[in-house]
C-alpha positions, 0 to 999 in steps of 0.5 A: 224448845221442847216443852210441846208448849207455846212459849214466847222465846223472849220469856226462855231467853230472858229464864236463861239470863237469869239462871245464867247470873243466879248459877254462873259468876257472870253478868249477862246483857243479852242473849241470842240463839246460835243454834236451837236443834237437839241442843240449844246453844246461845251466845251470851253478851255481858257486861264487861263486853265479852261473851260466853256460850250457853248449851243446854244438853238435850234431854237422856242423851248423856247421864251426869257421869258421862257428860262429866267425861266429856269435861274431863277429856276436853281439859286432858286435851286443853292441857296438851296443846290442842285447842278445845272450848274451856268451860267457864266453871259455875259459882259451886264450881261444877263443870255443869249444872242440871236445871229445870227450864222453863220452856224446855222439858224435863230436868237439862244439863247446862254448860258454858263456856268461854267465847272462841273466835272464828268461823264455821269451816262451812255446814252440813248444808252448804258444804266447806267455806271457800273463803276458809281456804283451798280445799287441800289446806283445809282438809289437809290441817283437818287430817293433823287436827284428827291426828293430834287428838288421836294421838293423845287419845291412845296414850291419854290414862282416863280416870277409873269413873269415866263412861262414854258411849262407844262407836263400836260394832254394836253401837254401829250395827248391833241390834240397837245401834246408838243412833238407832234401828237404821234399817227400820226407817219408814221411807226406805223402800222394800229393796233399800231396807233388804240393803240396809239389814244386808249391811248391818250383818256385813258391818258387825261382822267386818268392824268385829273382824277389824278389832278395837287395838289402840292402833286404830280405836280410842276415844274419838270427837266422832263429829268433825263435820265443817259446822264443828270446826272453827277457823281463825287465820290459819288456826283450826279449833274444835267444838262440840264434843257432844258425840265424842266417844270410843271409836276407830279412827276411821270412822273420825276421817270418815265423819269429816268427809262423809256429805261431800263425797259425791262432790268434785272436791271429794278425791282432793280432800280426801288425799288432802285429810290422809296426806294431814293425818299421816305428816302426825300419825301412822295411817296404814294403807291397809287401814285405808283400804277400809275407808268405804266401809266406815263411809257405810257405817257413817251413812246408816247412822244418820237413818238411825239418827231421823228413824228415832226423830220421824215426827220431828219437822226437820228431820223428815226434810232431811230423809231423801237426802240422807236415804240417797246418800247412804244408799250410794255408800253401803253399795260401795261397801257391799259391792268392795265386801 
């Protein structure tokens, strides 16, 4: 899980039961895996018959201040209304805790939070749940959900410490764009990657162009894909605020319907997501027109994402796929621009 060592995973799950009692008012039973991938997330059974979630942070990501921050505005938005995981604060009463584990490497940040029902809207791989509902009233209560957080985003006064990283030009198409050098990935092809730095200096350009007025850039989630939004009946909750930071607002709209752009569904789903958003928020269609290139700047961030992992198993599989999709939106892009 990180340490390069061979580590049975019943020895790390049984590191973390303990650690979980030792630091945290609570008594776990047992442990499983949720999802083990830059973060490791577990479900944690205890013994009063309920359950909590356990993230462990990858390692460098966030600092202690920024990962404070995160906290700090899922409570701000817990406190308005919209449904966020609560953390469940440790025994010194901290919203996280960094820990040395055994099995994984160097110093994480660990966190825990209250269990919410419910099931993934769908995955990254295959795509919206159809049991979730139709795809117009999934993408449509996803554009109110976007709205909602927007809309207390750019009224919300964060505290002076707060630090979050920012989807901004530089962070997209700077010279080290946050998720990395997108243009300098090894599988792209000599015409891909002449595209790819093409696009670069044309997104910097446009997004500067564009501007960071509270209109259309706050804090964002940055990561509404269907794995991060969780159904209940009809109610629609949130998780994983792990990428969330300053951003434009079309570029959160951009996120939720980026992998399933070249399906059918897409025209519906994103009427759908902007019909949503506008029943809460001001979209202008001048905004709207822009679309196609934060579809672009989406795409190159997930080359920049397995260009820094290129030795990382799962990330090479997804290359292909990633390198076919970006291509197709930056085309889009360049060809509008």
């Amino acid at each position: 899980m990180g340490s390069g060592q061979a580590v049975d995973q019943a020895d790390v799950l049984q590191e973390l039961s303990t650690l979980l009692a030792a630091r945290w008012p609570l008594e776990p039973t047992s442990i499983q895996p949720i999802k083990v991938r830059e973060n490791a997330v577990f479900a944690v059974h205890l013994r009063d018959g309920s359950k909590v979630v356990l993230r462990v942070h990858r390692c460098g990501y966030h600092n202690d201040a920024a990962l404070q921050s995160e906290c700090t505005w899922m409570r701000a938005l817990a406190d308005s209304g919209i449904d966020v995981p609560l953390h469940v604060l440790s025994n010194r009463g901290n919203s996280f805790e960094s820990i040395q584990i055994e099995g994984f490497e160097g110093t994480r940040q660990v966190d825990v939070f209250h269990w919410i029902q419910g099931q993934q809207l769908g995955s990254v791989e295959g795509g919206v749940d159809a049991t979730a509902g139709s795809i117009g009233e999934i993408y449509r209560e996803v554009g109110r959900l976007a709205a909602r957080v927007h809309n207390h985003s750019c009224v919300w006064s964060a505290p002076a410490n707060f630090e979050r990283h920012a989807w901004d030009a530089d962070g997209l198409a700077g010279e080290n764009p946050l998720w990395g050098r997108f243009w300098e990935l090894d599988a792209l092809s000599e015409s891909q990657r002449a595209l790819f730095i093409r696009l670069k200096r044309t997104l910097w350009r446009d997004l500067s162009e564009f501007g960071t007025t509270a209109d259309r850039y706050s804090l964002i989630h940055a990561d509404l894909v269907p794995e991060n939004i969780l159904v209940d009946g009809t109610q629609l909750q949130v998780i994983d605020f792990d990428d969330a930071g300053f951003g434009w607002h079309l570029f959160e709209l951009a996120t939720s319907l980026y992998f399933i752009r070249r399906e059918p569904v897409y025209p519906e789903a994103r009427d759908a997501l902007v019909t949503g958003y506008r029943q809460v928020r001001p979209l202008p269609q001048a905004h709207l027109a822009l679309l196609p290139m934060f579809l672009a700047a989406r795409g190159s961030t997930y080359l920049g994402w397995v260009h820094t992992r290129r030795n990382e198993p799962a990330a090479r599989e997804m290359v292909p796929q990633l390198i076919e999709f970006a291509v197709a939106a930056a085309e889009d892009y360049l060809h509008a621009a």
